[in-house]
matplotlib code that plots the C-alpha trace (Angstrom):
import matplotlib.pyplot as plt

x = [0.0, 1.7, 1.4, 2.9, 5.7, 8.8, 7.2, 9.2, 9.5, 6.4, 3.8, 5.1, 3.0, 0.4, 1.1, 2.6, -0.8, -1.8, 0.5, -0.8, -4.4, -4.1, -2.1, -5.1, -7.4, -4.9, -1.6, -0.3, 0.7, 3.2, 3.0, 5.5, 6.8, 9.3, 11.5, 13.0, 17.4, 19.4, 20.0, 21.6, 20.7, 17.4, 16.6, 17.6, 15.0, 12.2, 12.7, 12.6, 16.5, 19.7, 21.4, 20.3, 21.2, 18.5, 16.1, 16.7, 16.2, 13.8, 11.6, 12.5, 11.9, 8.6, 7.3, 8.6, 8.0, 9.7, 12.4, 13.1, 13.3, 14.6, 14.9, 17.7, 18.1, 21.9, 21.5, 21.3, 21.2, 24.9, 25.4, 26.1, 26.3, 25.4, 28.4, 25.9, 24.6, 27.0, 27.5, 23.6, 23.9, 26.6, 24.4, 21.6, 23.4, 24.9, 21.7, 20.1, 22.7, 22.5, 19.1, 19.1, 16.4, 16.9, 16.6, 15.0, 16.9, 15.3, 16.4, 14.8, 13.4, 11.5, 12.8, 11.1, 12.3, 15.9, 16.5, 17.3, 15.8, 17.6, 20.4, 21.8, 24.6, 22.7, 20.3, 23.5, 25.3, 22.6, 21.3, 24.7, 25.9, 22.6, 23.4, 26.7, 25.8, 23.2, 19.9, 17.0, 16.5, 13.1, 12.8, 10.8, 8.4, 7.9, 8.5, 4.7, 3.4, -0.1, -1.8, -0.7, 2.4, 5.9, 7.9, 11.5, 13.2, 10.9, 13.2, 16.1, 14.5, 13.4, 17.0, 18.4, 15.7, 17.0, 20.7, 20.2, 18.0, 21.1, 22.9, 20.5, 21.5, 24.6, 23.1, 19.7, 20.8, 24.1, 25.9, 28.4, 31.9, 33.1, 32.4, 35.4, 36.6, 39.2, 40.3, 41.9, 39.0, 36.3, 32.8, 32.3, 31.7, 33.4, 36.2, 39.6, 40.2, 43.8, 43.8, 42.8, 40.5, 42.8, 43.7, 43.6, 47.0, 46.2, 43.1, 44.2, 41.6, 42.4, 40.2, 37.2, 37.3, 35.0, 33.3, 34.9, 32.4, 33.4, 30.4, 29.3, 26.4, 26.0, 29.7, 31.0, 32.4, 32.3, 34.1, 31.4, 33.8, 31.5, 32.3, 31.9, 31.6, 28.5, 30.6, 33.8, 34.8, 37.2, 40.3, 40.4, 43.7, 43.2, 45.4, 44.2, 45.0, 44.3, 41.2, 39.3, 36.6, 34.1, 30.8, 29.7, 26.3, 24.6, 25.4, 28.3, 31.9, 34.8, 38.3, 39.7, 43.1, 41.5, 40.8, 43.6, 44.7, 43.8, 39.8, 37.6, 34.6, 31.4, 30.0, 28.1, 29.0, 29.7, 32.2, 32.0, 34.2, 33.8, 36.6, 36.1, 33.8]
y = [0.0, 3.3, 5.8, 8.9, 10.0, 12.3, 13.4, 15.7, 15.6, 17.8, 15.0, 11.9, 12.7, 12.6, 8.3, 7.4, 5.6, 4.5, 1.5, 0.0, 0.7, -0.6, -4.0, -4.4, -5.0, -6.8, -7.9, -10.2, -6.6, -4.3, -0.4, 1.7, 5.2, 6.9, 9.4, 12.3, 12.4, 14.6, 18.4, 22.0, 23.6, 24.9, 21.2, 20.3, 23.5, 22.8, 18.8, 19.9, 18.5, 19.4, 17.0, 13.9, 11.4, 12.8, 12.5, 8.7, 8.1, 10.4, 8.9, 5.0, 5.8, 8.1, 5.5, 2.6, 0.6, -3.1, -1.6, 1.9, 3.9, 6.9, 7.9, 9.9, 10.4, 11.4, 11.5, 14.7, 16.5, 16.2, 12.5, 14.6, 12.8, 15.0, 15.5, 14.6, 11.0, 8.4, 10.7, 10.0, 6.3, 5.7, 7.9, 5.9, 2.6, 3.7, 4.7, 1.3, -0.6, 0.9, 0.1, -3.0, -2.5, -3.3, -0.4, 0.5, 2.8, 3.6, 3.3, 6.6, 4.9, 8.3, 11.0, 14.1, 17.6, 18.3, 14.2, 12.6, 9.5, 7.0, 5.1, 1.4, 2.9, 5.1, 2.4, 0.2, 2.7, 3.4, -0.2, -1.6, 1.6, 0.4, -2.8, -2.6, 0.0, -3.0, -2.2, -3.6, -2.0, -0.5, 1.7, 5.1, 5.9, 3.1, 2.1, 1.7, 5.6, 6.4, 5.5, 1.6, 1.6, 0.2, 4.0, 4.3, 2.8, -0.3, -3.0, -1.5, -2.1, -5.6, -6.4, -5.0, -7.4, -10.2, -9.5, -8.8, -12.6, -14.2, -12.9, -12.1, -14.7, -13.0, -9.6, -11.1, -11.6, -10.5, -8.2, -5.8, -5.9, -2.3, -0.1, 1.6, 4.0, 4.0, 7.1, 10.3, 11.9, 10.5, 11.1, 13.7, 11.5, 8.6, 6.1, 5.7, 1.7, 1.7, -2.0, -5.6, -8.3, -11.4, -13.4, -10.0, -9.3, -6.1, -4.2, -1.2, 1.0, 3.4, 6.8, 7.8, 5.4, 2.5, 1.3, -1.5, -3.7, -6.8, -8.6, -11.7, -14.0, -17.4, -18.1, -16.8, -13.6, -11.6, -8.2, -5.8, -3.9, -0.8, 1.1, 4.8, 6.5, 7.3, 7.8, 6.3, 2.2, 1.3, -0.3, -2.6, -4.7, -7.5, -10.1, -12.4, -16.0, -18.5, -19.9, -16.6, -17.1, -14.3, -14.5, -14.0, -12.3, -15.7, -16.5, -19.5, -19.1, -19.0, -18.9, -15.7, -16.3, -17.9, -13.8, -11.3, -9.1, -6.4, -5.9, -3.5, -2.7, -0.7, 2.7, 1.3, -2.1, -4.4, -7.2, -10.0, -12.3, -15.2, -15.0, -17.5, -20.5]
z = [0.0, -1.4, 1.6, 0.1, -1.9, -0.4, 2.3, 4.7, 8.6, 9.0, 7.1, 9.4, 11.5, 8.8, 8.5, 11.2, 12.3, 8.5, 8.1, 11.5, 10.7, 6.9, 8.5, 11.0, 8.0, 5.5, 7.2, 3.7, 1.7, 3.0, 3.3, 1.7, 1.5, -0.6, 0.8, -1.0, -1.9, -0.6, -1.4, 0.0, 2.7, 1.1, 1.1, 4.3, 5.8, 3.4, 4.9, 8.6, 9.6, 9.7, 7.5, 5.4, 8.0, 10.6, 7.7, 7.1, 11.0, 11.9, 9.5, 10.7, 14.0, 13.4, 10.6, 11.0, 8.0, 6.6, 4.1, 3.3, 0.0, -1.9, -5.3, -6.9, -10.6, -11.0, -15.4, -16.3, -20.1, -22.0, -19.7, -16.5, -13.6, -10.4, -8.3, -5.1, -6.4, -4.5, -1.7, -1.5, -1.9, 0.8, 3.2, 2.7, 2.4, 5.6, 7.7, 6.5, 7.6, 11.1, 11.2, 10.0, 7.3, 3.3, 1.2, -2.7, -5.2, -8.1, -11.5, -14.1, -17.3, -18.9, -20.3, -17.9, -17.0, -17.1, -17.4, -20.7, -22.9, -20.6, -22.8, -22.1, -20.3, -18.0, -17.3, -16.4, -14.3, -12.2, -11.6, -11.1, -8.3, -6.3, -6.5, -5.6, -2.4, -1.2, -2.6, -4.7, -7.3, -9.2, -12.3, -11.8, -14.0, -16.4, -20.1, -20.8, -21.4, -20.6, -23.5, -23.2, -25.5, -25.2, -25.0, -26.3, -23.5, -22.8, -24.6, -23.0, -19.6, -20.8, -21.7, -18.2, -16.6, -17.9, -17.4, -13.7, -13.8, -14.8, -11.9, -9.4, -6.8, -6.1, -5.3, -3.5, 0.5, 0.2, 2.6, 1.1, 2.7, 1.6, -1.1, -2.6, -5.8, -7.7, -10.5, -10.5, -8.9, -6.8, -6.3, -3.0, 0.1, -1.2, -0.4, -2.2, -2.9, -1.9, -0.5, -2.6, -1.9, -1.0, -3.9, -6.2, -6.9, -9.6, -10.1, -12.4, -14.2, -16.4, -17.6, -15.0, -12.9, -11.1, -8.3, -6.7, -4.0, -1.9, -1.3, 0.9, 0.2, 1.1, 2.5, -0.5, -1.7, -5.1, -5.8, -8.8, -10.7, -12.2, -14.6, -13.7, -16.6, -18.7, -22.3, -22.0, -22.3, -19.3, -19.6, -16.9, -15.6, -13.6, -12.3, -9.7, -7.7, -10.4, -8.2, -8.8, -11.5, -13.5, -13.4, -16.8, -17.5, -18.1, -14.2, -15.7, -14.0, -15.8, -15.2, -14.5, -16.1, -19.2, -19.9, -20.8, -17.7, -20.0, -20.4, -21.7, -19.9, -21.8, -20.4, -16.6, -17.2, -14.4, -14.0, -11.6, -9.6, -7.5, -5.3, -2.2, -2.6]

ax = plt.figure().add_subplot(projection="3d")
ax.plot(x, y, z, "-o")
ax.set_aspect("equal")
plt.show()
């Protein structure tokens, strides 16, 4: 049951008692709420807090819900990323951890206002971030338009479906380890990657730069190489133990050494590795 969309600290008050009364008449559906992303400090008084973080927890502890959500559409005109996006992600990612709830990011799939006709690489980029900061993912206002047709980006999202199918298992349940960036310059409220996974013996990528996430999930662990950039193909170099495998897009391992060190990685892509068993 959809409560409300980006509400700020002054309308919790306005649900806080809807999710119990709705679950007192159908207790098999869940209630959910979407909060707004973060902002400047014009934001921050127009929300009621003083920074994002009080935002997140007011809200858990005012409305307290199964799972919490935000949206944040980083794409903007020209394939600008906003210099606030992963700041925004680790914040949330952060505050969820804390609390001990899962969280939703959404995904934008129409073009509206100053956003752009979604491409394959933006699609990827955003998709792959979330899932590498630990959420589930949803796209925000859908491929079907309102008069019932399939819009430009509907096989697009149709092909992302699929490819996140095939390697769904490794994102569904899994805890991340550490999140970590490499280039020349990172995204604001970020971490520098200046340490390897055991068994990676060179991780190297050259141009924009990636988001690198050690991950956990039923005993074993994966690193998610993404790259960063909307435009540009990443060179990546990777050498590794030769027990490491990839995780190609159809969910099969292969070995990592049966690749070149030297990869190339599209616009938002994502590479896989199974490193411990």
């Amino acid at each position: 049951y959809f409560l409300r969309d980006e509400p700020g600290v002054a309308h919790f008050s306005g649900v806080v008692k809807s999710p119990e009364r709705i679950q007192a008449v159908d207790n098999r559906k869940f209630c959910y709420l979407n909060l707004f992303p973060t902002g400047g400090e014009e934001h921050l008084r127009f929300l009621g807090v003083q920074n994002y973080r009080e935002y997140i927890t007011r809200f858990n502890k005012e409305v307290p819900l199964p799972f919490l959500s935000f949206d944040h559409y980083p794409v903007l005109g020209d394939n600008v990323l906003k210099a606030e996006w992963y700041e925004n992600l680790e914040d949330f990612s952060d505050e969820a951890r804390k609390i001990g709830k899962d969280f939703w990011a959404f995904t934008l799939a129409t073009k509206h206002g100053p956003y752009p006709v979604p491409t394959r690489a933006s699609l990827r980029l955003q998709l792959y971030s979330n899932l590498a900061g630990d959420s589930f993912y949803d796209y925000q206002h859908g491929p079907i338009g309102l008069d019932g047709k399939r819009t430009e980006v509907y096989d697009l999202v149709k092909d992302m479906n699929a490819e996140i199918r095939s390697i769904a298992g490794i994102f569904l349940g899994a805890k991340v380890l550490s999140v970590r960036h490499t280039g020349s310059v990172i995204p604001r409220g970020t971490t520098r990657l200046t340490s390897l996974p055991e068994k990676v013996k060179v991780l190297d990528t050259h141009g924009y730069g990636a988001i690198i996430s050690l991950l956990e999930n039923g005993g074993k662990k994966y690193l998610a190489i993404v790259n960063r950039s909307l435009m540009d193909t990443m060179e990546l170099t990777f050498y590794a133990d030769p027990s490491v495998k990839r995780v190609l897009k159809d969910g099969s391992l292969v070995p990592a050494e049966s690749y070149t060190a030297t990869l190339l990685v599209s616009p938002g892509d994502i590479l896989i590795y199974l490193l411990e068993k």
